[in-house]
C-alpha positions in Angstrom: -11.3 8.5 36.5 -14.7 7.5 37.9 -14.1 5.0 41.3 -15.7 2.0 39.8 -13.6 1.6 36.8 -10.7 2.4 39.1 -11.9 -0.5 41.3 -12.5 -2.6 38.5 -9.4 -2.1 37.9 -7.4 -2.6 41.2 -9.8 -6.0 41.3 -9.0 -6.9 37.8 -5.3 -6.1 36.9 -3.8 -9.2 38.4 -6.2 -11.5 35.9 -5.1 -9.2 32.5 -1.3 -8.7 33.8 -1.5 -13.1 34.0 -3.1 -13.1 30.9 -0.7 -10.4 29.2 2.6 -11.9 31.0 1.6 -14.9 30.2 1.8 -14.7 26.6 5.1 -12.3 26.6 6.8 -15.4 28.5 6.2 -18.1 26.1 6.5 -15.8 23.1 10.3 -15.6 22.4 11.7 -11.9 21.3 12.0 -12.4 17.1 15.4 -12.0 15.4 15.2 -9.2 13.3 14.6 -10.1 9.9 16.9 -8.1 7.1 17.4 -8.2 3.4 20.4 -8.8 2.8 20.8 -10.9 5.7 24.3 -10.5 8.3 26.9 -10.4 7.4 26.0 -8.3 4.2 25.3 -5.0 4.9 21.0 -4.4 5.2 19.2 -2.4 3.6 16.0 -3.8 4.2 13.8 -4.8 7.8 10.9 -6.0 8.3 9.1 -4.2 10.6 5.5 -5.5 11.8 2.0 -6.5 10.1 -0.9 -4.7 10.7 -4.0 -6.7 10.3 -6.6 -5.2 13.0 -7.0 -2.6 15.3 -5.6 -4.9 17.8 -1.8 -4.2 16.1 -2.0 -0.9 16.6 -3.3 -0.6 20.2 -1.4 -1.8 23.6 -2.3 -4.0 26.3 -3.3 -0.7 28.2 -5.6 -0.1 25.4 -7.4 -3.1 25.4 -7.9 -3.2 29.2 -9.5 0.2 28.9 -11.8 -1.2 26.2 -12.8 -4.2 28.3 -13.6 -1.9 31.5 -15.4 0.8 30.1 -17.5 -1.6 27.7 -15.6 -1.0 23.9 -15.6 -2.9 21.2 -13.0 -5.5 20.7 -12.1 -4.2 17.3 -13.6 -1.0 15.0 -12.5 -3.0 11.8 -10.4 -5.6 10.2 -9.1 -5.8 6.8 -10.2 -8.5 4.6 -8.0 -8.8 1.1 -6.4 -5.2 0.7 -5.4 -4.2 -2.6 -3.7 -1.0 -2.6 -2.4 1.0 -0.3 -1.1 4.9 0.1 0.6 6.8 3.0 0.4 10.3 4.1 0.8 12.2 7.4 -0.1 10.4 10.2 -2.8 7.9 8.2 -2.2 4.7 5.8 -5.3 4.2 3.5 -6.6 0.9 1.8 -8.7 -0.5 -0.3 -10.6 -3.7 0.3 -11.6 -6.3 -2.0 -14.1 -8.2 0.9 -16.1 -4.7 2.4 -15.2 -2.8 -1.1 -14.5 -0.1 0.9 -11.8 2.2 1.9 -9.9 2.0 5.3 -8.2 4.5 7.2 -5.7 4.0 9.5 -5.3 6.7 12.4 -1.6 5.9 13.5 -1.9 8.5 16.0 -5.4 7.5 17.3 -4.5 3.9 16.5 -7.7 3.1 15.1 -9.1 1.6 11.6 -12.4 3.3 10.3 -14.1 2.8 6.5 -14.9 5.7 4.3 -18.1 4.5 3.9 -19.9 7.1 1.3 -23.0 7.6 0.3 -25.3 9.0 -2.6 -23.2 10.1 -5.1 -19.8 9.6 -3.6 -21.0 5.6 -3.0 -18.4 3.2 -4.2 -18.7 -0.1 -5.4 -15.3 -1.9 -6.3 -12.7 0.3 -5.7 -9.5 -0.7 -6.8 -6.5 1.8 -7.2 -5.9 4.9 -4.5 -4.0 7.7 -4.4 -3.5 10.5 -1.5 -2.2 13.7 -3.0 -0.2 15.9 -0.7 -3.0 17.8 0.5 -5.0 14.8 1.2 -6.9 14.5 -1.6 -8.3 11.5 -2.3 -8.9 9.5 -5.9 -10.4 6.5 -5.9 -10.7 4.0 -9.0 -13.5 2.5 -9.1 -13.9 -0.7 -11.4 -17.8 -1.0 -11.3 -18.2 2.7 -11.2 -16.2 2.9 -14.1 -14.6 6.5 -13.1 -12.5 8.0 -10.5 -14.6 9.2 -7.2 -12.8 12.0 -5.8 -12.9 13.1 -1.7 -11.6 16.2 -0.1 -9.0 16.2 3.1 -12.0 15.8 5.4 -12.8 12.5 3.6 -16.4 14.4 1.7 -17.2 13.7 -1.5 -16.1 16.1 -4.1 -16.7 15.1 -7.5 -15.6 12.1 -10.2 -13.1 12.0 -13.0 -14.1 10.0 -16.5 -17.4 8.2 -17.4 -18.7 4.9 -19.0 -17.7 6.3 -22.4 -13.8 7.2 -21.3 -13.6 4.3 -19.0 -14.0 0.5 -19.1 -12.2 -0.9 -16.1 -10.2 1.9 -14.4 -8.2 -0.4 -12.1 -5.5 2.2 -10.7 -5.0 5.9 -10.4 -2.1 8.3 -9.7 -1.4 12.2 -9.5 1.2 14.4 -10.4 0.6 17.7 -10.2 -2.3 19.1 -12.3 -2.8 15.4 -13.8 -4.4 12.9 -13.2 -3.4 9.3 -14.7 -6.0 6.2 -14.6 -5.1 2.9 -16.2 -7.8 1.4 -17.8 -7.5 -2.7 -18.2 -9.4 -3.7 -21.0 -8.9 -0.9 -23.1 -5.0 -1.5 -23.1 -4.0 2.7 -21.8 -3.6 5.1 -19.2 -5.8 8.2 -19.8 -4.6 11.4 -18.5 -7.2 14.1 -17.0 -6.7 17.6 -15.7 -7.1 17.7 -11.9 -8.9 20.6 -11.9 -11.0 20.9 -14.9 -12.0 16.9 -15.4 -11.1 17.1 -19.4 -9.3 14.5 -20.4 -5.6 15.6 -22.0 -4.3 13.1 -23.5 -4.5 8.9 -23.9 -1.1 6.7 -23.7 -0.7 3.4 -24.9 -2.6 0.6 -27.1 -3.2 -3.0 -27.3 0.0 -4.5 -28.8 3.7 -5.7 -27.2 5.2 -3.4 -29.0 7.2 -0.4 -27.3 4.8 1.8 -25.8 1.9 -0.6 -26.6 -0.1 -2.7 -23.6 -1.0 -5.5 -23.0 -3.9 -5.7 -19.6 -1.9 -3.1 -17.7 -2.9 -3.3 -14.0 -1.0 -0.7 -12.2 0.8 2.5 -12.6 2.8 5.3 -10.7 5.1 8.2 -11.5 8.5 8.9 -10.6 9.8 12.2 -8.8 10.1 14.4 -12.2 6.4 13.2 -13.9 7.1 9.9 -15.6 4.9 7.3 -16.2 5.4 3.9 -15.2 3.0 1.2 -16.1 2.9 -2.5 -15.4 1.8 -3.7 -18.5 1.0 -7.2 -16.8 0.8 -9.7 -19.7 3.8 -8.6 -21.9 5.5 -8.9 -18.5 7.3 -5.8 -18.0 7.1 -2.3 -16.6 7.5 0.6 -19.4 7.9 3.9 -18.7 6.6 6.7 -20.5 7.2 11.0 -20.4 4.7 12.9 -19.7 3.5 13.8 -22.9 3.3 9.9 -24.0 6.8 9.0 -25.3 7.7 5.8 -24.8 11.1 5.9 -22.7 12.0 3.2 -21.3 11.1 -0.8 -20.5 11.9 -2.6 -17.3 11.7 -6.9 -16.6 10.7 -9.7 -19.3 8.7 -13.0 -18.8 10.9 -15.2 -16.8 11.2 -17.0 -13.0 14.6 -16.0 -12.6 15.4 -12.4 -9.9 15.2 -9.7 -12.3 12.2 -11.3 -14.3 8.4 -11.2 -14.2 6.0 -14.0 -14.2 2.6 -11.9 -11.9 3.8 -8.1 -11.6 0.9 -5.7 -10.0 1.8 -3.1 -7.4 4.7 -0.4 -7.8 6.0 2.3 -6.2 9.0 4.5 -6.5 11.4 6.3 -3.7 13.2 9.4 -3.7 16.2 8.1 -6.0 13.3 6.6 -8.8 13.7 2.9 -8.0 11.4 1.3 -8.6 9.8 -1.4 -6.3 7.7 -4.1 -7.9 5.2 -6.6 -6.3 5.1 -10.1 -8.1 2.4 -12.1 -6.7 3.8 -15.5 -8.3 7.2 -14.8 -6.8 5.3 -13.4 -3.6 8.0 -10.9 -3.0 9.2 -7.7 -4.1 12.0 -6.6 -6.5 14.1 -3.1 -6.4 15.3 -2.2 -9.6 17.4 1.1 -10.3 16.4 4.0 -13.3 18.2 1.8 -15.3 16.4 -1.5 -14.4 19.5 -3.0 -13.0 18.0 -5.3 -10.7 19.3 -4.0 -6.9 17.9 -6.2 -4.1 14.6 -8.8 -3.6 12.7 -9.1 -0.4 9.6 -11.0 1.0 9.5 -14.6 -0.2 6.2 -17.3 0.1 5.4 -18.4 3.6 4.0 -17.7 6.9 6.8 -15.9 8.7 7.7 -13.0 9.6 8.2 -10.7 6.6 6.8 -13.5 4.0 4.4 -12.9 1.6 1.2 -14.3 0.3 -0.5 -12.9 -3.1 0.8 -9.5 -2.7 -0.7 -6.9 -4.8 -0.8 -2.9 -3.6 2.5 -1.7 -2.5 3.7 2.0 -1.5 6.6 4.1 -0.1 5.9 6.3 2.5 8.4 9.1 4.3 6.0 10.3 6.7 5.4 8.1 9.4 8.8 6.5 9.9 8.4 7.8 13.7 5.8 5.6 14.2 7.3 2.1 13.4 11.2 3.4 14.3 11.0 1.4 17.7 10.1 -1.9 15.6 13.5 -1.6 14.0 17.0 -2.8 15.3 18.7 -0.5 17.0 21.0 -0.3 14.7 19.1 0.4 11.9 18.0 3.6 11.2 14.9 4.1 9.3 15.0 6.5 6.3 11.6 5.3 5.0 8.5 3.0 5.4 7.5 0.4 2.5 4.3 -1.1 3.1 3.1 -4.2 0.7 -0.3 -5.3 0.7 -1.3 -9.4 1.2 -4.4 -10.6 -0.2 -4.4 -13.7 1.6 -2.9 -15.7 4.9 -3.5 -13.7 8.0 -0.9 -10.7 7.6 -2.6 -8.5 5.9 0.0 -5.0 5.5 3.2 -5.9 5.8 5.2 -2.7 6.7 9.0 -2.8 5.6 11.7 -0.3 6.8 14.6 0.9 4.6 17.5 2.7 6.1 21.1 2.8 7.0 22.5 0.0 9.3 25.4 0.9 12.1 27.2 -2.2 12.4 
């Protein structure tokens, strides 16, 4: 280390460890916050909110930026959409830069995509990682899917003007690719590797297996289709070649109804976790659609909600956000739900197995 930052430092530490102590003192340790709450069993933790770089760095971190002349912050979120996890990085899409943002857990950093030429986007929407880091884009105003490689290059698009209206969310499973298109009422299904489009599922109508402005969609862990068919106000769920299977939820403002579904993921045993921004919280609901367990709620604390949208399950970086947890609660998996509004911007949620 060079002597004049380590002066800098021996000069400056007692200032930052006032400033830094200062704020642990009069900031009371938070009770853990679980769905169910004690005495129930929980299921369910809140873990932390991630809204800057400056929740992912420590107070060493920031010193170091302030000596050796960083920024204060590579990038903030403004109203995140939807969200996907993969090894070691959680990526977003913002509705204020229209952008996509990375986050480096393990560099604890945020950096945009920010293409150009060709790969340029304009308002994308829906996101998907693939297992080999893969990523597809949808892209509302582009009107197709832009596709970039692990190393976050532009590769190519999925669908045209002609295919595609309002592409608003994407997901893969295996050599498929499904995009939910808004205004034309279905999900069209494209080869991965070729670009043809397969297949189309769904029409206008609130009939089984018909949609009504579906906004987001997902598959489960054998290749089924779910899609939130937003203004019939249910999820349905549909087999890979387009039979209708199954519907979840009806119009309602009762747990187990819908009044504003978007975002939905699925875990390992296919429940299904559903975002309702007029409820502000999230609903678990088993392959049967038996209604489970609720979490989140309207607000401004801890673990609250406000207009959540994007929301995804993540296995990967549980090692990252285990020491946010109660000690006895041991993380299985990471749930991360996206806020469009109030100053939390990714709320990151923790399910496991609690050790009374």
């Amino acid at each position: 280390m060079p002597i004049v930052v380590m002066l800098c430092r021996i000069l400056l530490m007692p200032l930052f460890m006032l400033l830094f102590q200062g704020c642990a003192t009069t900031t009371p340790q938070q009770q853990a916050v679980l769905y169910p709450p004690l005495p129930e069993k929980p299921r369910l933790q809140f873990l932390t909110s991630i809204s800057s770089v400056d929740d992912l760095v420590d107070a060493g971190s920031k010193l170091d930026d302030f000596l050796l002349g960083g920024r204060e912050t590579d990038r903030t979120m403004g109203r995140p959409y939807a969200v996907h996890g993969v090894q070691g990085r959680i990526y977003l899409t913002d509705r204020v830069s229209n952008d996509i943002l990375e986050i480096d857990l393990q560099k604890r950093r945020i950096s945009p995509l920010r293409a150009g030429g060709r790969g340029a986007l304009q308002v994308p929407s829906g996101i998907w990682v693939s297992d080999d880091g893969t990523l597809y884009i949808a892209d509302l105003k582009r009107r197709q899917v832009v596709v970039f490689g692990p190393d976050r290059r532009f590769i190519g698009t999925l669908g045209d003007p002609a295919q595609l209206e309002r592409p608003c969310d994407v997901a893969v499973y295996g050599d498929r690719v499904y995009v939910c298109d808004m205004m034309k009422h279905r999900v069209v299904v494209f080869d991965r590797l070729t670009g043809k489009q397969l297949l189309t599922i769904g029409k206008g109508g609130d009939k089984e297996g018909e949609l009504n402005r579906p906004t987001h969609i997902t598959v489960d862990r054998v290749g089924n289709l779910l899609v939130n068919d937003a203004f019939n106000f249910r999820v349905q769920k549909f087999a890979p070649d387009g039979r209708f299977l199954q519907k979840i939820g009806t119009a309602g403002n009762t747990l187990g109804s819908l009044a504003r579904p978007k975002g939905m993921a699925v875990d390992g045993d296919n429940n299904l976790y559903l975002v309702d921004a007029a409820f502000e919280n999230v609903q678990i609901f088993n392959p049967e659609g038996k209604l489970l367990l609720f979490f989140g709620g309207a607000g401004d604390t801890p673990g609250s909600m406000y207009l959540p949208a994007g929301i995804a399950i993540d296995y990967h970086n549980v090692p990252f956000f285990q020491r946010f947890a109660d000690p006895r609660f041991k993380l299985k998996y990471l749930v991360y739900v996206c806020n469009m509004a109030g100053v939390n911007k990714l709320n990151v949620y923790g399910f496991g197995d609690w050790t009374p």
